[in-house]
ZALUMKOL-128153 format. One record per atom (N, C-alpha, C, O): residue in one letter; x, y, z. Coordinates in steps of 0.001 Angstrom, whole numbers, plus 500000, padded with zeros to 6 digits. Atoms other than C-alpha are relative to their C-alpha. Example, Ala and Ser with C-alpha at 12.3 -4.5 7.8 and 13.67 -1.06 7.14 Angstrom:
BEGIN
A500890498810500000 A512300495500507800 A500900501200500000 A501936501181500665 S499180498810499940 S513670498940507140 S499230501090500730 S499739502198500899 
# end
This chain:
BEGIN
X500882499536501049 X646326473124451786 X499394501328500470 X498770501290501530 X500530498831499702 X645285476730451939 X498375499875499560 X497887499409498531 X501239499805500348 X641761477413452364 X499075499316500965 X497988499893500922 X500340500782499574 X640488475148454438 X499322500201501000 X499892500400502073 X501091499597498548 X637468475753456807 X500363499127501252 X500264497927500993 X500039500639498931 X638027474402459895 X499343500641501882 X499873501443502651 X500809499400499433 X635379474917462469 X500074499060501562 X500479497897501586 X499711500999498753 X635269473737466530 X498166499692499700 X497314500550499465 X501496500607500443 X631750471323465896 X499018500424501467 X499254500043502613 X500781499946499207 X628932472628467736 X499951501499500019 X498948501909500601 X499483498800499670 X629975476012467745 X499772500864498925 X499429500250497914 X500076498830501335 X629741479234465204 X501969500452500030 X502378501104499070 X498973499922500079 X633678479393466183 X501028499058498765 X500913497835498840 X499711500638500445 X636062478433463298 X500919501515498954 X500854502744498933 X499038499052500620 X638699479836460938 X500321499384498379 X499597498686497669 X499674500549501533 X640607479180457543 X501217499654500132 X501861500475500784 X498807500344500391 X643534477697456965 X501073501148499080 X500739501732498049 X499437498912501381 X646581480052455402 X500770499347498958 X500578498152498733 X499430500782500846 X649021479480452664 X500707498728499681 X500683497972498710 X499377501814499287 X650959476404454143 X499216499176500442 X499375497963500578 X500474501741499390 X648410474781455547 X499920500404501433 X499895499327502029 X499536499813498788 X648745476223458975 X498820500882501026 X498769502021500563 X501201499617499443 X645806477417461268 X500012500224501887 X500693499583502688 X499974499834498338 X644979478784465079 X499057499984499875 X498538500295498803 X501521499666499942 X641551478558466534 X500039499791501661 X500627498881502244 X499975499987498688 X640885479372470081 X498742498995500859 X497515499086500821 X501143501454499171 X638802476578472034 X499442500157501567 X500266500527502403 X499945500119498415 X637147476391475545 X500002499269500751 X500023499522501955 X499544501416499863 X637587473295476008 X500648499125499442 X500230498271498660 X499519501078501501 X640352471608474533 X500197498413500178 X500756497596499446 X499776501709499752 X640157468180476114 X498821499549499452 X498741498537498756 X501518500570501118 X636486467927474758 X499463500475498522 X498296500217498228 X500857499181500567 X636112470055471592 X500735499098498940 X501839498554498947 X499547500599501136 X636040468611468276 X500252500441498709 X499107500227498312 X499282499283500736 X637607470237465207 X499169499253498519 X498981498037498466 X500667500421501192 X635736469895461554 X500522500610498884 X500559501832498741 X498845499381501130 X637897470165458359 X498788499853499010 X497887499021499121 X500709500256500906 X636108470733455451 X500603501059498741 X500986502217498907 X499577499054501154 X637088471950451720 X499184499651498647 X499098498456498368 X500776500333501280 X635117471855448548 X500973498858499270 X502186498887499061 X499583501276501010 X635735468650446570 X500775498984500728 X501553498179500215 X499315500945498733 X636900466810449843 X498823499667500681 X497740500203500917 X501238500429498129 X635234464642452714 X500842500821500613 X502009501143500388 X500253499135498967 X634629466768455604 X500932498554500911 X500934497371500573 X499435500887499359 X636682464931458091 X499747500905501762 X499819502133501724 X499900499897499042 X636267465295462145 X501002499486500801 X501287498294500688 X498728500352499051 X639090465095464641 X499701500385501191 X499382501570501288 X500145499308498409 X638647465404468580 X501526500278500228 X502518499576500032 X498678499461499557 X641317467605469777 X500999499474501252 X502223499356501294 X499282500888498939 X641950465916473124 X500964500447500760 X501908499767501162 X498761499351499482 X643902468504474698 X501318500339499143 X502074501057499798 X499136499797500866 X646686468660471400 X500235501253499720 X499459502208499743 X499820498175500108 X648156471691470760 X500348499863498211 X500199500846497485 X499240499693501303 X649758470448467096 X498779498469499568 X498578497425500189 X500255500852500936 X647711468576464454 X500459499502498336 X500098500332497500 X500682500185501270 X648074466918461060 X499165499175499162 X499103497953499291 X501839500322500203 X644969466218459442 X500723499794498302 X501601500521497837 X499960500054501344 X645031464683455640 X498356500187499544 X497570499777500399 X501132500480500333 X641671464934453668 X499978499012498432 X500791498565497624 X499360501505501468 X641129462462450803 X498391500702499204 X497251501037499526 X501184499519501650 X638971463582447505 X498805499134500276 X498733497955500620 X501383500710500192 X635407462976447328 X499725500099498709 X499281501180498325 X499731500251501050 X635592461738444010 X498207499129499472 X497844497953499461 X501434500485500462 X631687461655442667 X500140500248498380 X500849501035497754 X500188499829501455 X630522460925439089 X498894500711499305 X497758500426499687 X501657499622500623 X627870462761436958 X499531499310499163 X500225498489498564 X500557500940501108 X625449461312434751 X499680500634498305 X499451500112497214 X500433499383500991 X624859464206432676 X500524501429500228 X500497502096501262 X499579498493499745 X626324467472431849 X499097500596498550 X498803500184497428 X501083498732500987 X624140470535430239 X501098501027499494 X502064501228500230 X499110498831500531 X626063473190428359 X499231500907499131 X499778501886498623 
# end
């Protein structure tokens, strides 16, 4: 999914996802640092990296209701 913030947690370090889906982010610790996906109209999902060099990460719809729409 293009677009996709993905930030190392704790950190101001973090990038975007490009058209495939496909992302680099440089770490200084990659056996401890933990990786935070997040996209509008999705749960935010966390993954510890664990030393991995290749991830794939699904996110699943945060599917809220309104009670009232203004127009």
């Amino acid at each position: 999914m293009p677009g996709v913030n993905i930030q190392v947690k704790g950190t101001v370090t973090g990038t975007l996802s490009d058209i495939d889906g496909h992302f680099t982010v440089q770490v200084a610790s990659p056996s401890s640092a933990i990786l935070v996906f997040s996209f509008v109209g999705y749960k935010s999902i966390e993954i510890p990296l664990a030393g991995k060099t290749v991830l794939e990460v699904k996110l699943e719809a945060d599917v809220t209701g309104l009670d009232e729409v203004v127009v």
